[in-house]
C-alpha positions in Angstrom: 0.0 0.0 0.0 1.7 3.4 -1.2 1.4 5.2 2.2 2.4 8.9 1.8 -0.8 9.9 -0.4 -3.0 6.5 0.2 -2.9 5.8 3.7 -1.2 9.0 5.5 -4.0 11.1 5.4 -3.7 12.9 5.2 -7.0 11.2 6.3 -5.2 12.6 9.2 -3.8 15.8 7.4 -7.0 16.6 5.3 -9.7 14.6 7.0 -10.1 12.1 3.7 -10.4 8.6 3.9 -7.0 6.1 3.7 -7.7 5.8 -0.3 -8.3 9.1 -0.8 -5.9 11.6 -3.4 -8.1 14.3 -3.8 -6.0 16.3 -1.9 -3.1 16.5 -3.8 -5.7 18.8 -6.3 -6.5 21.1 -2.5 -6.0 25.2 -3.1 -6.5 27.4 -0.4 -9.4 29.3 -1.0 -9.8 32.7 -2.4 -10.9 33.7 1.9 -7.5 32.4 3.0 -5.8 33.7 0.0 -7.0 37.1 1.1 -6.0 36.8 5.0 -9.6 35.5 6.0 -10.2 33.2 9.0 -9.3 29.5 8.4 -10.9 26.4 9.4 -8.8 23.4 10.3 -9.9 21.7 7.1 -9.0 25.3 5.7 -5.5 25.3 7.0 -4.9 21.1 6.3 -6.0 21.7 2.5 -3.3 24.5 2.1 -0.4 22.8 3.9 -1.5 19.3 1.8 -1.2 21.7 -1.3 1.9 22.8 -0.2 3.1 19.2 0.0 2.3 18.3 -3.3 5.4 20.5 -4.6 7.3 17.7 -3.3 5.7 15.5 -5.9 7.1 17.7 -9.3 10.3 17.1 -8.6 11.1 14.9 -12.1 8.8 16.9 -14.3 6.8 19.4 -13.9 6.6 22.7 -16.5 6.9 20.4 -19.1 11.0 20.1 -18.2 12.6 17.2 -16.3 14.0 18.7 -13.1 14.8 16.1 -10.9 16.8 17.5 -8.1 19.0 14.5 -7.9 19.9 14.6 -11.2 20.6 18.8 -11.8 22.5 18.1 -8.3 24.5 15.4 -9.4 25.1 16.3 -13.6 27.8 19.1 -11.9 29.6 16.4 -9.6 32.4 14.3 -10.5 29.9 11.0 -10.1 28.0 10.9 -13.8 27.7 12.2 -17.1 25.0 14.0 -19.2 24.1 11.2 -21.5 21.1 10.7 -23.2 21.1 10.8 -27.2 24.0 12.8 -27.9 25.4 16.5 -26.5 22.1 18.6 -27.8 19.5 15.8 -26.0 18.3 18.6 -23.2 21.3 21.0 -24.1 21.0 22.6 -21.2 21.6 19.6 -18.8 25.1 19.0 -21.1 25.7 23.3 -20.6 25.1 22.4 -16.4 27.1 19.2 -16.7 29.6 21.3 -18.8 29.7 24.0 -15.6 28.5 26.4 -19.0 24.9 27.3 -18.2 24.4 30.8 -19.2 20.8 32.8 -18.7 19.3 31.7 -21.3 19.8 27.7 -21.1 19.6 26.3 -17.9 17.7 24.3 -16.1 14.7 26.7 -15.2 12.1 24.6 -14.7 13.7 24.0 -10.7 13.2 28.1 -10.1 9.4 27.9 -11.2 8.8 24.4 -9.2 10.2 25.9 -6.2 8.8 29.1 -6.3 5.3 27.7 -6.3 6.4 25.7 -3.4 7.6 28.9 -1.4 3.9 30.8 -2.5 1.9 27.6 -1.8 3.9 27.6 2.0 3.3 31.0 2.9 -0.6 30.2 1.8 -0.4 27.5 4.6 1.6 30.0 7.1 -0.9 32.3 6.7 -4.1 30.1 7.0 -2.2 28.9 10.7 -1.9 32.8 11.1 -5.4 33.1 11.1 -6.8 30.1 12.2 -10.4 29.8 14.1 -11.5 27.4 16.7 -8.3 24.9 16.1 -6.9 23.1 18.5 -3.6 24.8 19.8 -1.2 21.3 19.6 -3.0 20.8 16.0 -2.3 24.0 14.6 1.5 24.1 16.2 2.2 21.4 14.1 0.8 22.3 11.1 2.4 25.6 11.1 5.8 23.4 11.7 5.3 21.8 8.8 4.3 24.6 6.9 7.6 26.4 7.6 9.8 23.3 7.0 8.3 22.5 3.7 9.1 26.9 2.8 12.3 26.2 4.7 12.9 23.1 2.3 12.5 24.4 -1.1 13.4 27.9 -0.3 16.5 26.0 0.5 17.2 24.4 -3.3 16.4 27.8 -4.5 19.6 29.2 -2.2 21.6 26.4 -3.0 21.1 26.6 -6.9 20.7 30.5 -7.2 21.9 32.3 -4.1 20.8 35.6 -4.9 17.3 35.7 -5.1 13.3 37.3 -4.8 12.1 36.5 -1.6 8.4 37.0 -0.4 6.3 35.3 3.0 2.8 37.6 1.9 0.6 37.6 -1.3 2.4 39.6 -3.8 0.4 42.0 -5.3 0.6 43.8 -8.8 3.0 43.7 -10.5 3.7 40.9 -8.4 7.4 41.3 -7.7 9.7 40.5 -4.6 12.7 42.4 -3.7 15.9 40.0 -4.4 17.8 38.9 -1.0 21.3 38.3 -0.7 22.3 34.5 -0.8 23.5 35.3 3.3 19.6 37.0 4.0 17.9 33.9 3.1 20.2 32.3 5.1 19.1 33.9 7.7 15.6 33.5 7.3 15.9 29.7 6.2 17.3 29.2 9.9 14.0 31.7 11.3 12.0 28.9 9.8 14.1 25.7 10.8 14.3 27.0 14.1 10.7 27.4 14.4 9.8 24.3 12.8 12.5 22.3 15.6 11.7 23.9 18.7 9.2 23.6 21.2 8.6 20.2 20.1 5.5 20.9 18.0 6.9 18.2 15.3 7.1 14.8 16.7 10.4 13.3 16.2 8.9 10.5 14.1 5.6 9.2 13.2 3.8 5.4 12.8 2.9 4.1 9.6 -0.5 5.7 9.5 1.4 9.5 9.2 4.3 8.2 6.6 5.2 11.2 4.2 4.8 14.4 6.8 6.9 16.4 8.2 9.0 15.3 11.4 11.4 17.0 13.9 14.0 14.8 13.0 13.4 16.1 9.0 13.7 19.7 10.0 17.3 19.0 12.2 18.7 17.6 8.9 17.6 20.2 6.9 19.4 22.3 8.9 22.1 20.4 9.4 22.4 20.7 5.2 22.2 24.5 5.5 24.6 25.3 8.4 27.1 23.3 6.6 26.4 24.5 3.3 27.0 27.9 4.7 29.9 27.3 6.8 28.3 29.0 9.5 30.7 27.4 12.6 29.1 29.3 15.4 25.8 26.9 15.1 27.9 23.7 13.9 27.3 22.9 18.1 23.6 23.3 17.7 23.9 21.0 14.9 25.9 18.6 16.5 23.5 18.5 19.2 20.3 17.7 17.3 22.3 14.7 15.4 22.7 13.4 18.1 19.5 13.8 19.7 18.3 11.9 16.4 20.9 8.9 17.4 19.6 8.5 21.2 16.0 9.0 20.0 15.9 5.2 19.3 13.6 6.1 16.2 15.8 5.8 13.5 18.2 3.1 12.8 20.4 2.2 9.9 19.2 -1.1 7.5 21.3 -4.2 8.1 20.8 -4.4 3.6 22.0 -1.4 2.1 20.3 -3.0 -1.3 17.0 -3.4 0.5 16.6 0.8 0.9 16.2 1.3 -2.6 12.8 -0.8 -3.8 9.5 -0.6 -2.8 10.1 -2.8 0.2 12.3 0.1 1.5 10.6 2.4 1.5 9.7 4.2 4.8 12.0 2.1 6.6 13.6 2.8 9.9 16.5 4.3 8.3 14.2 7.1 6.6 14.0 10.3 8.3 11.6 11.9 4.9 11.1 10.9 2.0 8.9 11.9 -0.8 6.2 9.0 -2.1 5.3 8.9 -5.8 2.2 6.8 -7.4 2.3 5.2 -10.5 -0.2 7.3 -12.0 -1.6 10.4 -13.1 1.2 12.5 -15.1 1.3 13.0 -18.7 2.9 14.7 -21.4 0.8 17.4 -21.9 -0.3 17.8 -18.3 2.3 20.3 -16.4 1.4 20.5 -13.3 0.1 17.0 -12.0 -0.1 13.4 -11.1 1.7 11.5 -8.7 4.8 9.9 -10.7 8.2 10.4 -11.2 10.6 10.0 -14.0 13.4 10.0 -12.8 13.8 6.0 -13.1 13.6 5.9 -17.0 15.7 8.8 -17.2 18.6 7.3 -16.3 18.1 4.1 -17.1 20.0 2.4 -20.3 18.3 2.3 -23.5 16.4 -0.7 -24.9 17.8 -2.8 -22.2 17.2 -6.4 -22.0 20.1 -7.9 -20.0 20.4 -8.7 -16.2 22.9 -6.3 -14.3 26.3 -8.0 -13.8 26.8 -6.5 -10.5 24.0 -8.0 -8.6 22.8 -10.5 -10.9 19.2 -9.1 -10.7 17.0 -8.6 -13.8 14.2 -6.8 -12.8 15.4 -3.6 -14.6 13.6 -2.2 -17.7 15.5 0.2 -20.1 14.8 4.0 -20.4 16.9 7.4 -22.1 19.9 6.4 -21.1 21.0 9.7 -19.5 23.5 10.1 -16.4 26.2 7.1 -17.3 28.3 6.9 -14.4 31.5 7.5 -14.7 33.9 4.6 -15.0 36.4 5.2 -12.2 33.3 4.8 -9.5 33.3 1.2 -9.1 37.2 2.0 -8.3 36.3 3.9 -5.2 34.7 0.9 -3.3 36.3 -1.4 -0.7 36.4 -5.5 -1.5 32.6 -6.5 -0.3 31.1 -3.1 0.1 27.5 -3.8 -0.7 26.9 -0.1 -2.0 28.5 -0.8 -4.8 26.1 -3.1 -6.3 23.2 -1.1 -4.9 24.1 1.8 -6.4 25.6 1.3 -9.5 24.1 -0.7 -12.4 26.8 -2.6 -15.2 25.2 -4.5 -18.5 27.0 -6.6 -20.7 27.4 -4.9 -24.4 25.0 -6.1 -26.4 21.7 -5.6 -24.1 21.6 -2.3 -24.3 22.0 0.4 -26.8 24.9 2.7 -26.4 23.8 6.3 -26.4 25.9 9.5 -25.7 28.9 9.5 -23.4 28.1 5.5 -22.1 30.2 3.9 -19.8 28.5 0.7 -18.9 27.4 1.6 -16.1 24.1 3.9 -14.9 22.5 4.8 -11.5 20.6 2.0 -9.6 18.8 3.4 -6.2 16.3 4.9 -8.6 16.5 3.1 -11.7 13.3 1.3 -13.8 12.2 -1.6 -12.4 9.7 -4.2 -13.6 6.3 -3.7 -12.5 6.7 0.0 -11.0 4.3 1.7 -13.4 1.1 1.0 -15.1 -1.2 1.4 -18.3 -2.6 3.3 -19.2 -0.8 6.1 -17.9 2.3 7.3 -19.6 4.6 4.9 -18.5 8.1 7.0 -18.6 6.4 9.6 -16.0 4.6 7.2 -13.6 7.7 5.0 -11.9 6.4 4.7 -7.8 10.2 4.8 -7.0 10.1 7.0 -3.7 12.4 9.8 -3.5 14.6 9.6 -0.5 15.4 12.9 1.2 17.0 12.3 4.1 18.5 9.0 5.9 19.8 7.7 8.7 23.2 7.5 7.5 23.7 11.0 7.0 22.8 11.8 10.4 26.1 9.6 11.6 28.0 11.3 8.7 27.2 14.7 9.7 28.1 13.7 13.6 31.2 12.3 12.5 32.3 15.4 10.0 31.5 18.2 12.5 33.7 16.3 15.3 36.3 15.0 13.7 37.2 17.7 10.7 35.5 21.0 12.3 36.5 20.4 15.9 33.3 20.0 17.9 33.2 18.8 21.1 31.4 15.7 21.2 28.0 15.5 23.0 25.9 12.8 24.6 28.3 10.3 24.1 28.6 9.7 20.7 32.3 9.7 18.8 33.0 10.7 15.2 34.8 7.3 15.1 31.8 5.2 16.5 29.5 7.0 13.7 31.6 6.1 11.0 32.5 2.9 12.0 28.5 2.2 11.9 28.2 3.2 8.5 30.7 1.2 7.3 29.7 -2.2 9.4 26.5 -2.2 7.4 27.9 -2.1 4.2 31.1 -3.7 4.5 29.7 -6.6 7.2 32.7 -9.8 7.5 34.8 -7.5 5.6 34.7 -4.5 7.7 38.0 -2.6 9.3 38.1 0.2 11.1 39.9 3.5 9.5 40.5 6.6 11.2 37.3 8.8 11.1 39.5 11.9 9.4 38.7 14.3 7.0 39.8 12.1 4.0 38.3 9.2 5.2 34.9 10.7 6.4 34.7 12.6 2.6 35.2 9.0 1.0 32.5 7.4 2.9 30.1 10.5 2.1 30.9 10.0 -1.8 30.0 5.8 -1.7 27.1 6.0 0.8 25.5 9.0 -1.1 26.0 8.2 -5.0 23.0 9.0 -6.9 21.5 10.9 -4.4 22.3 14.7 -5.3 25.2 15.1 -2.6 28.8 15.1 -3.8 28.4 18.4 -5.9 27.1 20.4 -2.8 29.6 18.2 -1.1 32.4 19.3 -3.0 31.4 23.2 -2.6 31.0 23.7 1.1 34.4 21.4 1.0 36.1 24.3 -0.9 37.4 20.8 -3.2 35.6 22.2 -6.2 38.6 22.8 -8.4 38.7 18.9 -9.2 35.9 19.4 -11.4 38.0 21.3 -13.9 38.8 18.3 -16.4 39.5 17.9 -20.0 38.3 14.1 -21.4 38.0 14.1 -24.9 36.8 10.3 -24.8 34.0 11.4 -22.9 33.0 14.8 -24.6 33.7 16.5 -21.5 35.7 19.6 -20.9 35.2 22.1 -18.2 36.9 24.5 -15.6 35.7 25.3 -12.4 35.8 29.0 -11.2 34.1 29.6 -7.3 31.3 32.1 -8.6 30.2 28.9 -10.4 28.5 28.1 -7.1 25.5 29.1 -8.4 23.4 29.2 -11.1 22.6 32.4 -13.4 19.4 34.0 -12.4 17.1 32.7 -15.4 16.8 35.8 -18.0 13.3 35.6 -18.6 12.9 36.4 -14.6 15.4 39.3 -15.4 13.4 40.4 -18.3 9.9 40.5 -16.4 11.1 42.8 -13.5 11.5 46.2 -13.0 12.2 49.3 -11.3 13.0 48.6 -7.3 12.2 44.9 -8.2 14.7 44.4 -11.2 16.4 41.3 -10.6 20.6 41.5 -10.8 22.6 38.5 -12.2 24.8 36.6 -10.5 28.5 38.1 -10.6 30.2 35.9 -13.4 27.1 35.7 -16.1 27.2 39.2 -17.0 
C-alpha cells in the first residue's frame, strides 16, 4: 500500500479517507488567500497543497527537473548522456559547468517558487486560524515552515541571490531580491521554528508516513549550516544529530540494497522521503499526477540484459542519461555492498549505447519491472520513492562536524563510532576500522551517497571544487571550475519581467 498519499491522510492531514488523493488537487481558498479566517480543514487543505510540490520534482513545466539529477550532472559522479550533447542542451551546458541565462535548467526556479507561494498560503491560513486546536495548529504551522524552509533551500543552494516574499504579492507581483546570506538567515528563522518547542514529533507510525517530522527539520538544517559554513551553530547541529541517534527512532538497514525498492521504502532508516504513485502524469499535463521520472531517465536504452553486479534482472531500459563514470566502481572497498546497490553494469549487447556510455548507470532509482502501469504514460509514472534524508547521514554529519571542524562531542557519541557504523553495514565480515579523518569521512560521504544529489554540494561547502576542472576528450567533456560557479545564473526571462525597485541583478560571473 503506497502510504504517503494512500494511507497517510492525510486522512489525518486533510480529514479524507485512507484511499483518498483528492488532496493533492487542494488550493486554499480565495478567503485564505485574502487573509480570511481559516478552518482546520482550511488550514490542512493548504499545507496538503503545499506538500504536493514535493511530488514535481522529475517533471513538472513540461521540463525534467529532478533534483537528484541537476545536483548530481555538476559532480564528478555521472555524465549527461542521453542521445548525444544537444538531447536537453541545457543539462550538457550544467554538466559542462556552462549554463548561461538563457539555457539552464529553469524549470527547478518555477517548481520551487510555487512551493515557497503555496507555504506562505499554509503560514498564513495557521496565522489566522479559528477554533483549532492549539497542539494541531503548532504542528501544522511546523510543517508549513519546514516544507518553505525546504525548497526555499534548493532555491539558495542553486541560485543564491534571489526574490524572496512570506505575503501575497500583489501587482506587479514582484519580490525584492535577498542576498544569498539574507535567506540564510531566514531559512534558519523557519528551521528553528519548525524544531523547537517540540510541535513536530520526532517521528511518526505508519499511519502519518510522508509528513513532516522533527528529525526532518534537524537535517535540513544540518544541510544549511554546513552549506553555509556557519561554525558558530555547527554545536547546535551537533547537538540535534545526536538527539536523532539516542532518539531510538531511527536506525540504519542491516541491507544497504534493500533501501532502494519498494520494500524500503519508509524504513527505519528514513527520516523523509517523498512518495510517488504510478499514476496520473502525462505529457501534456504540467502540473500534476503523482509519478516520477526520474527512473527511465537514467536508465539504459532498450535494455534487456540482467545487471552484472548484482545478478538481478528486474530492470527495464529508459533514455539512457547520467552514465556513471567509469572510475566509481574504483572507489569501493572488497565487499562493500553499496556498490552493487548503487551502480548498475550490463553486458554490451543488451543495451544500446547512447551519448557518453560507460556501462554503467545509476541503480537506487533506476526502472524496475512492475513499478508503473497502463494506461498512464509509462516514462512519467515509476512509484520509485524519493529519498530525502537518511539515517546514514545523520552519523555522517556527527562524525564530519567532530572530527574535521573540531566540535566537542555531545551525549556520548564519537566521530569514530558514527563512522564505523556506516561502514559495518555495508562492508559486514569485511569491515576494518579507519581513522574517522577528513579524507576518510569525505570517502565514505561519496560511496554511501552516489546517486542521491550530494557530492556536488559536497564538494562546494568542502572548498574541493577545483577537481571538477577536467578535459576528457573520450567522454565529450571539458570544463573548468571557477568559485562564482557556485550558483546558477538568475534565469533571463525572470530578469526580463522585472523592473524598477524589483529588477532582478545577475549573479557576478554571467554578465
Amino acid at each position: 500500500m503506497i502510504k504517503y498519499i494512500k494511507t497517510v491522510a492525510f486522512a489525518a492531514l486533510i480529514g479524507l479517507t485512507s484511499c483518498g488523493e483528492d488532496f493533492l488537487t487542494a488550493y486554499p481558498t480565495a478567503s485564505q488567500e485574502a487573509g480570511g479566517e481559516a478552518t482546520k480543514g482550511a488550514i490542512e487543505a493548504n499545507v496538503a497543497s503545499a506538500y504536493q510540490i514535493l511530488l514535481f520534482d522529475s517533471y513538472a513545466d513540461y521540463q525534467y527537473n529532478s533534483i537528484v539529477l541537476m545536483s548530481d550532472l555538476r559532480s564528478d559522479d555521472i555524465f549527461k548522456g542521453g542521445g548525444d550533447a544537444g538531447d536537453q542542451a541545457q543539462l550538457y551546458r550544467l554538466s559542462q559547468l556552462d549554463a548561461s541565462p538563457r539555457e539552464l535548467p529553469g524549470g527547478l526556479w518555477n517548481i520551487y517558487y510555487s512551493g515557497l507561494s503555496r507555504a506562505n498560503n499554509a503560514i498564513i491560513a495557521c496565522e489566522n486560524a479559528v477554533d483549532v486546536n492549539e497542539e494541531d495548529l503548532n504542528r501544522l504551522s511546523a510543517e508549513a515552515h519546514f516544507l518553505r524552509a525546504y525548497y526555499v533551500h534548493w532555491l539558495w543552494k542553486f541560485w543564491g541571490n534571489i526574490p524572496y516574499f512570506e505575503e501575497d504579492l500583489e501587482d506587479p507581483y514582484m519580490a525584492p531580491q535577498y542576498t544569498a546570506d539574507q535567506i540564510y538567515t531566514e531559512l534558519i528563522e523557519d528551521l528553528d521554528y519548525a524544531i523547537e518547542g517540540e510541535k513536530l514529533p520526532m517521528s511518526v507510525d505508519a499511519a502519518e508516513e510522508g509528513r513532516a517530522t522533527r528529525a526532518a527539520a534537524m537535517m535540513l538544517k544540518a544541510r544549511v549550516v554546513m552549506y553555509q559554513q556557519d561554525q558558530e551553530r555547527y554545536d547546535e547541529v551537533l547537538a540535534d544529530m545526536a538527539k536523532i541517534i539516542n532518539s531510538g527512532a531511527y536506525d540504519l538497514m542491516d541491507n544497504y540494497a534493500s533501501l532502494w525498492p519498494r520494500e524500503g521504502e519508509f524504513c527505519d532508516e528514513s527520516i523523509f522521503e517523498v512518495n510517488h504513485l504510478p499514476e496520473g502524469k502525462d505529457w501534456g499535463a504540467a502540473w500534476q499526477g503523482y509519478g516520477t521520472n526520474l527512473p527511465a531517465f537514467i536508465s539504459p536504452n532498450e535494455l534487456n540484459g540482467v545487471d552484472l553486479l548484482s545478478g538481478l534482472d528486474i530492470y527495464k531500459g529508459g533514455w539512457g542519461f547520467g552514465p556513471v563514470r567509469p572510475e566509481i566502481p574504483g572507489i569501493f572497498e572488497t565487499g562493500d555492498e553499496r556498490l552493487a546497490a548503487s551502480v548498475n553494469q550490463f553486458e554490451e549487447g543488451t543495451y544500446t549505447k547512447r551519448f557518453q556510455d560507460t556501462g554503467l548507470f545509476m541503480a537506487k532509482y533506476a526502472a524496475r519491472e512492475g513499478y508503473n502501469e497502463a494506461p498512464y504514460t509509462v516514462d512519467l509514472n515509476y512509484e520509485n520513492n524519493l529519498r530525502i534524508f537518511r539515517y546514514a547521514e545523520t552519523l555522517l554529519n556527527a562524525a564530519e562536524l567532530m572530527a574535521m571542524h573540531g566540535v566537542t562531542p555531545v551525549e556520548g557519541i564519537t566521530a569514530q563510532w558514527c563512522l564505523d557504523e556506516v561502514r559495518k553495514r555495508s562492508l559486514n565480515d569485511n569491515f576494518v576500522s579507519i581513522p574517522a579523518n577528513e579524507e576518510n569521512i569525505k570517502l565514505e560521504r561519496r560511496r554511501e551517497f552516489i546517486g542521491e544529489g550530494m557530492r556536488f554540494w559536497d564538494l562546494v561547502r568542502w572548498g574541493d571544487a577545483e577537481i571538477l576542472t577536467e578535459d576528457i576528450p573520450e567522454f565529450s567533456t571539458q570544463r573548468s571550475w571557477e568559485p562564482y560557479k557556485k550558483y546558477l545564473p538568475i534565469p533571463q526571462s525572470e530578469i526580463d519581467r522585472t523592473e524598477g525597485d524589483f529588477k532582478l541583478q545577475q549573479n557576478p560571473g554571467y554578465n
